[in-house]
C-alpha positions in Angstrom: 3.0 -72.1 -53.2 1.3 -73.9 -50.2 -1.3 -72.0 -48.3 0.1 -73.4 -44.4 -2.0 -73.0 -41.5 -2.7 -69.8 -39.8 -1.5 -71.0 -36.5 1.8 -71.9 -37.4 1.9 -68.4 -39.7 1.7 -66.8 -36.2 3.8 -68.8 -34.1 6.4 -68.5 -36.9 5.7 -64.9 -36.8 5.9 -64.6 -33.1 9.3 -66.5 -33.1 11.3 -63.9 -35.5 9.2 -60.9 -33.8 10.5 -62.3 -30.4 14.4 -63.0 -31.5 14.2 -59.6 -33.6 12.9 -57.9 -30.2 16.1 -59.2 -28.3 18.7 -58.8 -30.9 17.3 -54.5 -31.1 17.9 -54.5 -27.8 21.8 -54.8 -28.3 22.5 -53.6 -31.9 21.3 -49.8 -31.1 23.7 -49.6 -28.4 26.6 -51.2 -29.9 26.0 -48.4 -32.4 25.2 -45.3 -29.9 28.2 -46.0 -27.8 30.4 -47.6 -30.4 30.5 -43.5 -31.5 31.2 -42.1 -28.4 33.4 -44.1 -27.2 35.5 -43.5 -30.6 34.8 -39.7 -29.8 36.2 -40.1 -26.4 39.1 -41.5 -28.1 39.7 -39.2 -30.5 39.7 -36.1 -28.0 42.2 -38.2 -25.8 44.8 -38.4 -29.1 44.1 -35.1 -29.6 44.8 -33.9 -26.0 47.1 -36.5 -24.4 44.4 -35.9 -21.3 44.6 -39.4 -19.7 40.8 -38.5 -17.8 39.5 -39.1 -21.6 41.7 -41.8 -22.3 39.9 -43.9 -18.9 36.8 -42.5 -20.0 36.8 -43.9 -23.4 38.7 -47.3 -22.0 35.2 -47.6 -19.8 32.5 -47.3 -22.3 34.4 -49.4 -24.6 33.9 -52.5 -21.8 30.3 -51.6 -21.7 30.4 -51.5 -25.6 32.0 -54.9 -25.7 29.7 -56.9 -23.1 26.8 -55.6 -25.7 28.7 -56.3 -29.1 29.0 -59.7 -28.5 25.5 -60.5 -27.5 24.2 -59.1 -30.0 26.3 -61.1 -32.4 25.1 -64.3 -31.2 21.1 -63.1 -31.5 21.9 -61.4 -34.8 23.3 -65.1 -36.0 20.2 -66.5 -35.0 17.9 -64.2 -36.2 19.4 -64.7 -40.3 19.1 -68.6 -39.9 15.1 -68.6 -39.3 14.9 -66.9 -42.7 15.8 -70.7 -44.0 14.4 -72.8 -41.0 10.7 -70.8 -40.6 10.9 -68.9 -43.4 12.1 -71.4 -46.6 9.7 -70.6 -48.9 10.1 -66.6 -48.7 14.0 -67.7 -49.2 13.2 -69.6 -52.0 11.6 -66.6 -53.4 14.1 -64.1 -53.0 16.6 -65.5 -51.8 19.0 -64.3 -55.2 18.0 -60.8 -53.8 17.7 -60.7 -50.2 20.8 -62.9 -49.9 23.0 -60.2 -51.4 22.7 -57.6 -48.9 23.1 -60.5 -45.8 26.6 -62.1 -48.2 27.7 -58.7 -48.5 26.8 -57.5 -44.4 29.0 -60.9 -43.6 31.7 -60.2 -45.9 33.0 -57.3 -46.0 31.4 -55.2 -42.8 31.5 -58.4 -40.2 35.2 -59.0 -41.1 36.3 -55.5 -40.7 34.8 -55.5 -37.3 36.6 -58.6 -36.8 39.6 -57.3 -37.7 39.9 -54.8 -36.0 38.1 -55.0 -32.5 40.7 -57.2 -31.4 43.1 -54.8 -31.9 40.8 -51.9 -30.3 40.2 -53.8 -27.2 43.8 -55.4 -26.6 46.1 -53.1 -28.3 46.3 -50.3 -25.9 49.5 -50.5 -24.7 50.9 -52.3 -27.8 50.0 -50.6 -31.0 50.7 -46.8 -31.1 47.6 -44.2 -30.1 46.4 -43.4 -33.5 47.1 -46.5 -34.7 44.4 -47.7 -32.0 42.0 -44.6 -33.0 41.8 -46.1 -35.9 41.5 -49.3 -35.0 38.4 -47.8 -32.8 36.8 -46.1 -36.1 37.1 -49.1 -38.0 35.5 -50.7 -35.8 32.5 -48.5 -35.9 32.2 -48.1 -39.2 32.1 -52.1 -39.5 29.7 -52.1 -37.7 27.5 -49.0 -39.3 28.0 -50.8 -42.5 26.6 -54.3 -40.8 23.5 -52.2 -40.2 23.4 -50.8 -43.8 23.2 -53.5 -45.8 20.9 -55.9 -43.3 18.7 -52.6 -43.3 19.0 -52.3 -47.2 17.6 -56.1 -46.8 14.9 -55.2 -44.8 13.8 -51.7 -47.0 13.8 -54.1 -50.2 11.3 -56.2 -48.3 9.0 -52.6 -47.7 9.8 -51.6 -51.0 10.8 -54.4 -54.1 12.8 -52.8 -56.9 16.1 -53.8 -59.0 14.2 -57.2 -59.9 12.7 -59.5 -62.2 10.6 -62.7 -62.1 11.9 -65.7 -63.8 9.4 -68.5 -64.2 11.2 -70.9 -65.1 13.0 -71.2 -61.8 10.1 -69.4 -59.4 12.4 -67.0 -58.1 13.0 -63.2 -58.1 16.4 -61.9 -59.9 18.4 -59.4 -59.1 19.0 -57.0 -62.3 19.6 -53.7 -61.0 22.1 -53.9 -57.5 22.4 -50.0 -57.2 18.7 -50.0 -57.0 18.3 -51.9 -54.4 21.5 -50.5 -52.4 20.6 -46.8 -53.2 16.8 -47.2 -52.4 15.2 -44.0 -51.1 13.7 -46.3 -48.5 17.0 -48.3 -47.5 19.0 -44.8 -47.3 16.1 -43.2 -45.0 15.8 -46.6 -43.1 19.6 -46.5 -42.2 19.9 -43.0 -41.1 16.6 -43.6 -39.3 17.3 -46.8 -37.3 21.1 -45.9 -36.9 20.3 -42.3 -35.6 17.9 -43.8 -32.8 20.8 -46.2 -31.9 23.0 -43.1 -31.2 20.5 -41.6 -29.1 20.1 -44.6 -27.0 23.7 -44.2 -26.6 23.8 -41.1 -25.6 20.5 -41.7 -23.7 23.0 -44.7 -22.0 25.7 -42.3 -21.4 24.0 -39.4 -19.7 22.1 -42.1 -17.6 25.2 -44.2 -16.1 26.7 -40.8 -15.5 24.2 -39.5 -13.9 24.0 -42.7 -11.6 27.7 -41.8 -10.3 26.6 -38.2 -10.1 23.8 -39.4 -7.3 26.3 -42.0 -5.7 28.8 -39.0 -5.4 31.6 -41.3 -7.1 33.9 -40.3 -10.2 32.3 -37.1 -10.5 34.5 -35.7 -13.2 34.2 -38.8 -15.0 30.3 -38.3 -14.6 30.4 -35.0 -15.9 32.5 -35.4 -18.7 30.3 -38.2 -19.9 27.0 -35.9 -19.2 28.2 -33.7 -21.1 29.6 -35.3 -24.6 26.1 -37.6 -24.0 23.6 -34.5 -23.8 25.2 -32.7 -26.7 25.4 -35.5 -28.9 21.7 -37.3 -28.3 20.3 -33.3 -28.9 21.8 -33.6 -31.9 21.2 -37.1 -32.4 17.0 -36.8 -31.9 16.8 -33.8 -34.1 18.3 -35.7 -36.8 16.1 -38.7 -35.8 12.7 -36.0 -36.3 14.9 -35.3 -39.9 14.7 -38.5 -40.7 11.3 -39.4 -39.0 9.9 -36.8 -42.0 11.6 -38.9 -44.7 10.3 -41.9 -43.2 6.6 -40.3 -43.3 7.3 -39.3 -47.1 8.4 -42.5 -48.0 5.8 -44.4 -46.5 3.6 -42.2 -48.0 4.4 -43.4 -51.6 5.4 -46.6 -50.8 3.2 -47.7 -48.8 -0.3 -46.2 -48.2 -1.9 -48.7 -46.1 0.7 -48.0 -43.1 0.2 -44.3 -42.9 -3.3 -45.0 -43.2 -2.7 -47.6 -40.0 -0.4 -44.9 -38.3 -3.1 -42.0 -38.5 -6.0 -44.5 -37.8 -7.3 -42.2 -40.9 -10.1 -44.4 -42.4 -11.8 -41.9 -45.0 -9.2 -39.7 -46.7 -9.5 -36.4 -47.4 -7.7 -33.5 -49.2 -5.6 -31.2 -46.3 -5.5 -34.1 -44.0 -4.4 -33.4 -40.3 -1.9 -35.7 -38.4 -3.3 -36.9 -34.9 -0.9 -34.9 -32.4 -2.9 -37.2 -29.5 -5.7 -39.5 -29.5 -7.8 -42.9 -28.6 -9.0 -44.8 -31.0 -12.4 -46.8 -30.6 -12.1 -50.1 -29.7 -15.4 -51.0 -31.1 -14.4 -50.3 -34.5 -13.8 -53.9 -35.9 -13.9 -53.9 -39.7 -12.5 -51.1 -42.2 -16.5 -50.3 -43.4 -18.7 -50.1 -41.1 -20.2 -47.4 -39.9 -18.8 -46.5 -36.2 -16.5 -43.8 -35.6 -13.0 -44.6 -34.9 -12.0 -42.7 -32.5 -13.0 -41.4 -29.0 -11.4 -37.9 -29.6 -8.6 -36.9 -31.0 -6.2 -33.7 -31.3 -5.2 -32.6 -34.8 -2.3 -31.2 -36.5 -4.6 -29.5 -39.6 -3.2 -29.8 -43.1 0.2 -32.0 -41.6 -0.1 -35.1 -42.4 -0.9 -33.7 -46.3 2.7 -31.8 -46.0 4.8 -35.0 -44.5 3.0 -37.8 -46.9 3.0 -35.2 -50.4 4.7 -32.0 -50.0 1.0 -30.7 -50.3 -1.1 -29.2 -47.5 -3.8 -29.6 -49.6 -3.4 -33.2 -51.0 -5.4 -36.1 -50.5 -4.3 -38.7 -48.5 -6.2 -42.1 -49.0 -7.9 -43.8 -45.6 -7.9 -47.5 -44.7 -11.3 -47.4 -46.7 -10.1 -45.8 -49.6 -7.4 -47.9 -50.4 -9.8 -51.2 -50.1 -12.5 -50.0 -52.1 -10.3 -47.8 -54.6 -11.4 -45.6 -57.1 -9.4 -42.7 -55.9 -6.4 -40.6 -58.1 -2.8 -41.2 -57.2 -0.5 -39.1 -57.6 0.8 -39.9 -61.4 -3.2 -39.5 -62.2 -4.2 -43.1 -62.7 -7.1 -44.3 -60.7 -6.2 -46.8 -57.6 -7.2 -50.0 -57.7 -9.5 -52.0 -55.3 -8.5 -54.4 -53.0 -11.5 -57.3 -55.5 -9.1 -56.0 -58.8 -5.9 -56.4 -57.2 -6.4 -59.5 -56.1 -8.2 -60.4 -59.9 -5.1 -59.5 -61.1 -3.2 -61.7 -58.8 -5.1 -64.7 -59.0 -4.7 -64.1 -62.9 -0.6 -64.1 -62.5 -0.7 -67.0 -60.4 -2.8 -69.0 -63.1 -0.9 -67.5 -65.6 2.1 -68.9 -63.8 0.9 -72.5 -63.6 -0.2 -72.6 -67.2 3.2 -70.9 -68.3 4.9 -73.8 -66.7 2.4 -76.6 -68.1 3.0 -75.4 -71.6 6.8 -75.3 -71.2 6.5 -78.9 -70.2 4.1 -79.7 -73.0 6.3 -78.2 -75.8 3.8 -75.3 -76.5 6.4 -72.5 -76.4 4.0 -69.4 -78.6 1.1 -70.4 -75.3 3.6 -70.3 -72.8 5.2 -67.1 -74.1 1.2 -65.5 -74.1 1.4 -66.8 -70.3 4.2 -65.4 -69.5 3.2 -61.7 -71.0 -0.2 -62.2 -68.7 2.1 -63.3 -65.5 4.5 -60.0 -65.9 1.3 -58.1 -67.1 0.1 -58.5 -63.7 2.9 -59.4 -60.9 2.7 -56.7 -59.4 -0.3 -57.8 -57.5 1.0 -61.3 -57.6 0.4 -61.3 -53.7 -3.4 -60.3 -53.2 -3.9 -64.0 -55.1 -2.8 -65.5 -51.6 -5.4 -63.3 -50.2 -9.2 -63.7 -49.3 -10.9 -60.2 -48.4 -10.2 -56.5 -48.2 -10.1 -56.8 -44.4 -6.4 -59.2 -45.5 -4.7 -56.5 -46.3 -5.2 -54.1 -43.3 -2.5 -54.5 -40.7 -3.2 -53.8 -37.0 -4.4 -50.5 -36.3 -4.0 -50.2 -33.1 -1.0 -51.4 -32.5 0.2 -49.7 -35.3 -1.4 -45.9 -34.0 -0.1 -45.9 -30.6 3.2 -47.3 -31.6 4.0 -44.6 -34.0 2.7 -42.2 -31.8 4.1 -43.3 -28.7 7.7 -43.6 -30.6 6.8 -39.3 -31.9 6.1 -38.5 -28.3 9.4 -40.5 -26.6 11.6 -38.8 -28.9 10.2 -35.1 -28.4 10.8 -35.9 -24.7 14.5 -36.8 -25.7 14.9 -33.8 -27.4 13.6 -31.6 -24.5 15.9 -33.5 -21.7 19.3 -33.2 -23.8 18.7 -29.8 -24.2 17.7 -29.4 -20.5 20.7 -31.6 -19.1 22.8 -29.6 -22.1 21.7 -26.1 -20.8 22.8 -27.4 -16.9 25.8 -28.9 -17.5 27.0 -25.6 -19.5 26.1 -23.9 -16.5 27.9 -26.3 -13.9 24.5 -27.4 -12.1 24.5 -30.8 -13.3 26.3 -31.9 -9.8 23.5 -30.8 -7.3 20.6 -30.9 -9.7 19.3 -34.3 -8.2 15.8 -33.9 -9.5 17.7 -34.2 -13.4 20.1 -36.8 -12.4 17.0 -39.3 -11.4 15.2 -38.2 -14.7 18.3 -38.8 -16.7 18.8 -42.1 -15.0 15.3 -43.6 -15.5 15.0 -42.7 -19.2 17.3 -45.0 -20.4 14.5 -47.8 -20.5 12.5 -45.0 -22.7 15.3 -45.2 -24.9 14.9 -49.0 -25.8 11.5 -48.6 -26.1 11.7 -46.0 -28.8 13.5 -48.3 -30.5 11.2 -50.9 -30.3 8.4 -49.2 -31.0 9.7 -48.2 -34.0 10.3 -52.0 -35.5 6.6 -52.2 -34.5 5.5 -49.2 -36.6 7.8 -50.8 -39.4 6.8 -54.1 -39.4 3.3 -55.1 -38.0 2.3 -51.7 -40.4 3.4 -53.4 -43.5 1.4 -56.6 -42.9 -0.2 -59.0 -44.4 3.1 -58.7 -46.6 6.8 -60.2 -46.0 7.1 -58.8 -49.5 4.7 -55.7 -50.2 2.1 -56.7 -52.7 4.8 -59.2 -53.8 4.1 -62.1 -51.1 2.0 -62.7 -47.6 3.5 -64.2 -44.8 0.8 -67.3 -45.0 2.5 -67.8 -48.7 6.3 -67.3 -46.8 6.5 -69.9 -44.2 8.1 -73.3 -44.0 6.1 -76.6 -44.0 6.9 -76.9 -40.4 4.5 -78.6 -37.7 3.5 -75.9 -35.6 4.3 -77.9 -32.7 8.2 -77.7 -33.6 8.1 -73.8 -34.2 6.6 -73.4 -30.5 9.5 -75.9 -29.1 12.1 -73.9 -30.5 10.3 -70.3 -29.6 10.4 -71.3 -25.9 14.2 -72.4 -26.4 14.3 -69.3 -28.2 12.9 -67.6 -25.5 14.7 -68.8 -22.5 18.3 -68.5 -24.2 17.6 -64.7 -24.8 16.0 -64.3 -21.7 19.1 -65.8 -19.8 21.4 -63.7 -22.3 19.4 -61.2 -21.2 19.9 -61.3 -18.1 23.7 -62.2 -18.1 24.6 -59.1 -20.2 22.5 -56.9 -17.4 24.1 -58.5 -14.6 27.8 -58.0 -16.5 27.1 -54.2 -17.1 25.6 -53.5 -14.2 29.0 -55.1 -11.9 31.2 -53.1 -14.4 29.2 -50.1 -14.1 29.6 -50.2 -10.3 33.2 -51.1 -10.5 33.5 -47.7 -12.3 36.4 -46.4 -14.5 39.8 -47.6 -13.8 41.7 -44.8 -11.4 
C-alpha cells in the first residue's frame, strides 16, 4: 500500500472528524427523545389522558426536525469511507461493509416503514396500532446505531477474520464475533445510553424554558418530570457502562488508557487521576520531565476498572513502547522496534508470497504465506517509523475523558436534584434550577462529543488497531480536492445546522398544540 502525504492524511482526517462531529450532534437526540416520546405515548394509551397524548405529539415534532438531518449527514458520513478512505475499504471492506448492508437493510427500512405511519397516522390508524408504530420506530432506529457501532468496535478491536493474500483483503469467517464483540455490545449501550441522557437532558431543559416564561406549565412539569427520572437513570447506567468501557479498553487497547490517565511509567496498584494538569513541556514519551503539574488521585482505581485487581500493573505510554513487561496471559509485551520487525516482515512476506504465486513457485509461496500469518498481527507497525507513531494525543485524549467523567457526574447530581423538587412540587418557583436546567443542555452535546474524542483520537495512529494506520488508509486524492470538499462540507452542515436550530427553536416557542 502507498505511503500518501501527511497533509492530505490530516485534511482527510479533519473532513470525517468534522462530518462525524455534526452528524453526533443529531443521532443522540433522535435516540434520547425517540424513547420518551414513545414513553409519553404509551402512558397516553394506557390512560386515555389527552395532556400526554399533546405531550408526546410535541416531542415527536422536535424528534422529527432532528431525525431527518441527521439522515442526510449520516449518508454522507458512509460515502467518504470510499471517496477519502478507498484503500481502508479495499481492506475491509468484506467486513466493515456487513455491519453498514445490514444497518441499511433491515434497521433503516423499518424506520422507514413505520415513521410515516407514527407521524401521519394519528387520527387514522387505531392508538395502539400507532404505539407501535412509535416503538418500531425506535427500535429501528436503536438497531441503526448497533450495527454502525458494531462497525466502528470491529475497527477498535479486529476479530471474526482472516487475511487472504491472494486478493489483499480481510474475510469475514466468524459474523457472531464480530456482532457479539464485548467491545461492540459495551460500545452500544455506551453511546446509546449518552444519547438518552441528552434526551432527557433536552427534555428537562425545554421544559424548564416554559416553566420561566410562565407558559404550558403542566405541560412543563410533566415533561420535567418523566425527563429527570429517566436521565438519573439514564447517567447511572452511562457510569455502568463507562466501567465496561475502562475494562475493555484496558485489554484491548493499552495505549488509550495509558493516553486517558496521561500515566507514562506503569506501576502495580495504579491510581486514576480524579483531577489534574498535565505538563505542556512534556514533548516525547522518554524523556525525562514530569508530566504533570499536579494531580489528584484515586489510589489503587485505575488497577480495579482496567484488571479487576487493585494491585495489578497497568503499563504507561513508556512501557508499552519499550516493552518487556508481563501481560496478563504471562507472555512478555513486545516493543514498539519488534512489532514493527514483525510487521515489516509480513509485509515482505506478503510481496514475495505474491511474486512466487506469479512465478509458479507454489512450496516458497506457501513458506511466505506461513511468515505473513506468522506475523499479521503487527502487520500495521510496518507502515510505521518510531515509537513516538504509535502514541495518540495525550492531551487531548486526558482532558477529554476526564472532562466527559466530570459532565456526566454533574448530570447525575442535577436529575436527582430536579427529581427530588419536582416530587416535592417546587419545580414551579425554583427559578435558580430552571436556569441551570435550561443551560445544560449544551453540556449534554458536549458529553457526547467528547466522548467520540476519547474513542477515536485515543486509538490513533490506527483506522484498524495494529492492523492498519490512517497514512496506509487514505485515498490517492490531491489534498487540494479533500480541502474543497471539507469547506463544502463544512458550510452545508453549518447551514443545516443552523436551519434545524432555527426550526426547533420556532416550534419550541409555538409550544404544544392546546
Amino acid at each position: 500500500m502507498e505511503i500518501l502525504n501527511a497533509s492530505l492524511v490530516n485534511w482527510s482526517r479533519a473532513q470525517f472528524a468534522m462530518t462525524a462531529a455534526y452528524h453526533w450532534l443529531f443521532v443522540p437526540l433522535t435516540l434520547g427523545l425517540g424513547v420518551m416520546m414513545a414513553i409519553m405515548e404509551t402512558k397516553y394509551v394506557r390512560t386515555g389522558d389527552e395532556k400526554w397524548r399533546k405531550t408526546a405529539k410535541f416531542w415527536q415534532t422536535i424528534f422529527g426536525i432532528n431525525f431527518a438531518i441527521g439522515v442526510a449527514t449520516g449518508i454522507i458520513l458512509e460515502f467518504q469511507f470510499g471517496t477519502n478512505w478507498s484503500n481502508y475499504s479495499w481492506f475491509v471492506g468484506d467486513i466493515f461493509g456487513a455491519p453498514l448492508a445490514i444497518e441499511a437493510i433491515v434497521a433503516f427500512f423499518l424506520e422507514a416503514t413505520f415513521i410515516s405511519i407514527m407521524f401521519f397516522g394519528w387520527n387514522r390508524v387505531s392508538k395502539k396500532a400507532h404505539l407501535t408504530a412509535t416503538w418500531l420506530t425506535i427500535l429501528g432506529a436503536t438497531l441503526s446505531a448497533y450495527w454502525i457501532l458494531v462497525a466502528n468496535a470491529w475497527m477498535q478491536h479486529p476479530v471474526g477474520m482472516n487475511f487472504n493474500p491472494d486478493t489483499v483483503r480481510n474475510e469475514m469467517t466468524d459474523f457472531w464475533a464480530v456482532a457479539l464483540s464485548p467491545v461492540a455490545v459495551n460500545k452500544f449501550f455506551h453511546a446509546v445510553l449518552s444519547g438518552w441522557g441528552l434526551g432527557a437532558s433536552f427534555v428537562v431543559g425545554v421544559g424548564s424554558w416554559y416553566l420561566l416564561k410562565k407558559r404550558h406549565v403542566d405541560f412543563a412539569l410533566k415533561s420535567i418530570k418523566m425527563g429527570a427520572v429517566f436521565g438519573f437513570i439514564s447517567f447511572i447506567l452511562l457510569a455502568v457502562t463507562g466501567d465496561g468501557s475502562a475494562y475493555q479498553v484496558a485489554q484491548k487497547q493499552p495505549m488509550k488508557l495509558a493516553s486517558m490517565e496521561g500515566l507514562y511509567k506503569g506501576k502495580s496498584g495504579a491510581g486514576m487521576v480524579a483531577f489534574g494538569i498535565l505538563n505542556p513541556n512534556k514533548q516525547a514519551y522518554n524523556d525525562t520531565i514530569d508530566p504533570y503539574y499536579f494531580k489528584i488521585e484515586l489510589p489503587k482505581l485505575l488497577s480495579l476498572l482496567g484488571y479487576r485487581d487493585i494491585n495489578a500493573f497497568v503499563p504507561g505510554i513508556n512501557d508499552i513502547v519499550e516493552g518487556g513487561y508481563t501481560l496478563p496471559d504471562g507472555e512478555k509485551a513486545l516493543s514498539f522496534d519488534e512489532k514493527k520487525e514483525r510487521g515489516q516482515l509480513a509485509i515482505r512476506a506478503l510481496a514475495n508470497y505474491q511474486k512466487a504465486k506469479k512465478e509458479g513457485r507454489d512450496s516458497d509461496a506457501t513458506e511466505y504465506k506461513n511468515t505473513l500469518h506468522e506475523n499479521y498481527a503487527y502487520f500495521g507497525y510496518g507502515y510505521l517509523t518510531k515509537g513516538q507513531d504509535s502514541i495518540p494525543h495525550v492531551p487531548l485524549t486526558f482532558y477529554s475523558f476526564h472532562l466527559m467523567v466530570i459532565i456526566g457526574f454533574y448530570f447525575i447530581l442535577m436529575f436527582a436534584i430536579v427529581w427530588y423538587v419536582v416530587h416535592k412540587k417546587k419545580m414551579e418557583t425554583a427559578t435558580w434550577l430552571q436556569y441551570i436546567a435550561l443551560w445544560s443542555i449544551p453540556l449534554a452535546y458536549l458529553a457526547g462529543q467528547l466522548g467520540w474524542i476519547v474513542a477515536e483520537v485515543g486509538r490513533q495512529p490506527w483506522t484498524i488497531q495494529d492492523v492498519l494506520p490512517v497514512q496506509a488508509a487514505v485515498s490517492g486524492l490531491s489534498t487540494g480536492n479533500v480541502i474543497t470538499t471539507f469547506i463544502l462540507f463544512a458550510t452545508l452542515f453549518t447551514l443545516l445546522l443552523v436551519a434545524e436550530v432555527t426550526i426547533m427553536v420556532k416550534q419550541i416557542k409555538k409550544g404544544p398544540e392546546l
